[in-house]
Every structure is written in structure tokens, then in C-alpha cells.
C-alpha positions as CSV (number, residue, x, y, z in Angstrom):
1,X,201.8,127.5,37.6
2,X,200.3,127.0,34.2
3,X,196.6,125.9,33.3
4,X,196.4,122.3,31.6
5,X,194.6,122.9,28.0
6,X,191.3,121.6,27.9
7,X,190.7,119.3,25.9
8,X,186.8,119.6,26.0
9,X,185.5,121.4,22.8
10,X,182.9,124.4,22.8
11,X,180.5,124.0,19.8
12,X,178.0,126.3,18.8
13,X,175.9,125.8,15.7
14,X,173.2,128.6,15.2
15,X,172.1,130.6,12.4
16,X,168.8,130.5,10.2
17,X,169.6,127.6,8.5
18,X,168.7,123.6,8.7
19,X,170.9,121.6,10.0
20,X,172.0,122.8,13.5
21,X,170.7,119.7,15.6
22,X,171.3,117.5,12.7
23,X,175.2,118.7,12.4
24,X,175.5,118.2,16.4
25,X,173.8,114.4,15.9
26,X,176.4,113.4,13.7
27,X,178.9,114.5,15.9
28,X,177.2,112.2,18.4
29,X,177.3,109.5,16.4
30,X,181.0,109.7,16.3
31,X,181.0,110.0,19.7
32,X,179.0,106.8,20.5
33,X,181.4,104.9,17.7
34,X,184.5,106.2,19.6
35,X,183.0,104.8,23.7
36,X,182.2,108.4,24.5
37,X,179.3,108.7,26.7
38,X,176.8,111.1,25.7
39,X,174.1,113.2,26.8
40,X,171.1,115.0,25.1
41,X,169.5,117.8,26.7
42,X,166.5,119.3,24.7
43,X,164.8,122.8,25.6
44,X,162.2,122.9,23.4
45,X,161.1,120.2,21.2
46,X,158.1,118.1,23.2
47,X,158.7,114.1,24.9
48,X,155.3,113.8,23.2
49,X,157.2,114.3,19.2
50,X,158.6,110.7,18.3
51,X,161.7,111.4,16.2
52,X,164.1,109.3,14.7
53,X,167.6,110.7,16.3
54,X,166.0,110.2,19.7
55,X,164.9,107.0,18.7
56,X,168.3,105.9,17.1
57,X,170.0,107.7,20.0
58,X,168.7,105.1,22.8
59,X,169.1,102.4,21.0
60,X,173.1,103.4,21.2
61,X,172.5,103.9,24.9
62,X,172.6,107.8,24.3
63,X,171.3,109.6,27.5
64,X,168.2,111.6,25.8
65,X,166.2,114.5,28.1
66,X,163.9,115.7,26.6
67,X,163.3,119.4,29.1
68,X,160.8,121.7,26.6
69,X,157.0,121.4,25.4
70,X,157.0,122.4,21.7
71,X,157.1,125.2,20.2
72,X,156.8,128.3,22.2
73,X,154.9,130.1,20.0
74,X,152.4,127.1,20.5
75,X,152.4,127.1,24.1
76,X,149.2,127.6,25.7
77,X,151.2,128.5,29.1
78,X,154.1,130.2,28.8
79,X,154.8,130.0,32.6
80,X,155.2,126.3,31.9
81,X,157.4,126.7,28.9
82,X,159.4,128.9,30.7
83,X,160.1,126.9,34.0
84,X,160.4,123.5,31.8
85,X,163.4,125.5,30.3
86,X,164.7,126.4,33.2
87,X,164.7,122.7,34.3
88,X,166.1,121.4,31.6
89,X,168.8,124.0,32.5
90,X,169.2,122.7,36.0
91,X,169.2,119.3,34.6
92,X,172.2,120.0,31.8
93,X,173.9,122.1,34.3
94,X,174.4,119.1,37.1
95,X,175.3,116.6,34.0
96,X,178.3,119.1,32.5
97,X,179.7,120.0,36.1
98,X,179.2,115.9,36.9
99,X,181.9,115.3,34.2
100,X,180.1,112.0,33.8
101,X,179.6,112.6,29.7
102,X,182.3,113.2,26.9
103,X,179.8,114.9,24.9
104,X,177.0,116.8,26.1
105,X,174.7,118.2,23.7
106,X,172.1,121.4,24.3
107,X,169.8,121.1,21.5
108,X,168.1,124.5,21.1
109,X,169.6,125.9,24.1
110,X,170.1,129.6,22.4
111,X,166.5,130.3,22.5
112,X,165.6,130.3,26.1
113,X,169.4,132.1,26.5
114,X,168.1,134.6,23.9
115,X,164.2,135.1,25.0
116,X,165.7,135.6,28.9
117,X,164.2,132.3,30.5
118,X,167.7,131.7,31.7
119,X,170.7,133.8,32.9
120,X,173.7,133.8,29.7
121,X,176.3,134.9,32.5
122,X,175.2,131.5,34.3
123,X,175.4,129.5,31.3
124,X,179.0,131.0,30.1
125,X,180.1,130.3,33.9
126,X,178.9,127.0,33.7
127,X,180.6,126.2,30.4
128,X,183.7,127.6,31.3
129,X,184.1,125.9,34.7
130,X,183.1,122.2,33.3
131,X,185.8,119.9,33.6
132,X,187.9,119.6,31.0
133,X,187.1,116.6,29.1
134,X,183.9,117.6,28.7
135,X,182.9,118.3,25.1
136,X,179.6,120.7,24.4
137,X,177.7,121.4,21.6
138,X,174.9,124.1,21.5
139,X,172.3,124.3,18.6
140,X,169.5,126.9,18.0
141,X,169.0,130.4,16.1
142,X,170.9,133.7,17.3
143,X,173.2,132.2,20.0
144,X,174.1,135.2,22.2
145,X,177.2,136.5,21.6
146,X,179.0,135.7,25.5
147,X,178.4,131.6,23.6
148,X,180.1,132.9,20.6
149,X,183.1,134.5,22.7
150,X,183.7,131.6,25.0
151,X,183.2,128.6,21.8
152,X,186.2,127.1,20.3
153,X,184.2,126.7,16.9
154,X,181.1,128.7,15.7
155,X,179.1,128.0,12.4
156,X,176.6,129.5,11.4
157,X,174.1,127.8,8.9
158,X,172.2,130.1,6.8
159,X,169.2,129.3,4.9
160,X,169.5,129.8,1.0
161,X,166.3,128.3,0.6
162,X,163.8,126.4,2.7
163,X,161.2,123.7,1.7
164,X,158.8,125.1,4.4
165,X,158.6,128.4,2.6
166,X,157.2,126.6,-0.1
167,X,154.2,124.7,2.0
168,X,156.4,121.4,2.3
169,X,155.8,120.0,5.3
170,X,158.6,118.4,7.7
171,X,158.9,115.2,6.6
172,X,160.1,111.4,8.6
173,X,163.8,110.7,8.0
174,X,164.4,113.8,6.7
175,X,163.3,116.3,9.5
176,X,162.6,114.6,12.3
């Protein structure tokens, strides 16, 4: 008896470069203009940051969680940080196996992957086990290499040069 293909995608879009969550927010927009339903989970950025692809997001009726609080290396309790990624984990891991969304999206999901704060062998079983229509896209910086065996398309984005490295601060519209 032969496995059906999946027709779910595996996308993971890491590297040092801009443009990892921006790349996977197009895609959602395509998405959206296609009827797919779509999910957001976000494991680092704060609910308290207003940006504009959240903002455009439910206005299409885009599911948006936002699961971290800031930056880590602003956190002023890293117990918090840690278990708020953890939930966020939880959270994205009972919306992929619900097969309720098209496209699910886990913005900056390498880094608690990467720092430890959740199990990779989890996440890879997770992936791999979601039903089959379900699309996922993964951004963030140095995605483990178990995502990078299991994805169906990898890019890495690497910076050739960065406006912050030259005191230009992120900017509406542009960065956020």
C-alpha cells in the first residue's frame, strides 16, 4: 500500500539576511487571495509591537498569535521568555495537527529550536505527522539542520549589507 503525496509544503527561510518573515508574508498574502485559511504563530516579537503585516493580516481575517515578549536579549526574565515560547509551541502544535489552516506560519520559530527552549525531535515529529494539506513555513536565523532535512524548500537569505550596521533605525512600512 502506497503513501498518498502530500501536498502540504515545508518552508524554511533562515539565514542572516532581511527578509525571512517578510518572504513568508507574501506567501500569505497569496494564500488569503487563493481562500486559504491561515495562521500566524509568532515566538518572539511582543503583542505590545504594533506592525503593519499583523495589522494588514487581520484585516484579511488572518489568524495572528502573537506567543514571545521581544527580544530575548531584552528580556528581563528569561523564565518567562522561555515558557512563552514554549506556549506558543503548544499553541502552533494543536493548530498544525488540527488541519484547520492551509497555511501555518512559525515566525522566528528557529530560535527557541536553536537556543533549546523547545525539543527539534518534537517539532520535526510534529511537522512530519501534520495532515497533509497542511502548508508550513518557518522563518528565523540558523534553522537546525533536522528543519532543513525534513523541508521541501530551504533559502537562505544572507545579508550583503544592512542599514542597521550603519545606525538606521527600523523604520514603519519598511521593517515592521
Amino acid at each position: 500500500m502506497s503513501e498518498e503525496p502530500r501536498e502540504g509544503m515545508l518552508i524554511v527561510n533562515t539565514g542572516d539576511g532581511k527578509g525571512k518573515s517578510s518572504s513568508a508574508f507574501g506567501v500569505m498574502l497569496r494564500a488569503v487571495a487563493r481562500g486559504w485559511s491561515v495562521i500566524v504563530v509568532q515566538f518572539i516579537k511582543s503583542d505590545k509591537w504594533q506592525t503593519g503585516e499583523k495589522k494588514m493580516a487581520e484585516q484579511l481575517g488572518v489568524t495572528w498569535i502573537t506567543g514571545g515578549d521581544g527580544f530575548t536579549w531584552e528580556s528581563d526574565d528569561m523564565d518567562a521568555t522561555i515558557q512563552a515560547a514554549r506556549d506558543a509551541w503548544d499553541r502552533a502544535t494543536e493548530e498544525i495537527s488540527s488541519g484547520e489552516y492551509d497555511l501555518v506560519i512559525l515566525d522566528e520559530a528557529t530560535y527557541p529550536v536553536t537556543f533549546g527552549w523547545i525539543d527539534g525531535d518534537d517539532v520535526v515529529e510534529v511537522l512530519e505527522n501534520r495532515p497533509g494539506h497542511v502548508n508550513v513555513i518557518i522563518t528565523g536565523r540558523e534553522a537546525d539542520q533536522r528543519l532543513i532535512d525534513i523541508a521541501d524548500t530551504v533559502t537562505e537569505m544572507h545579508k550583503v549589507k544592512h542599514a542597521f550596521d550603519a545606525g538606521i533605525v527600523a523604520r514603519k512600512g519598511l521593517d515592521f
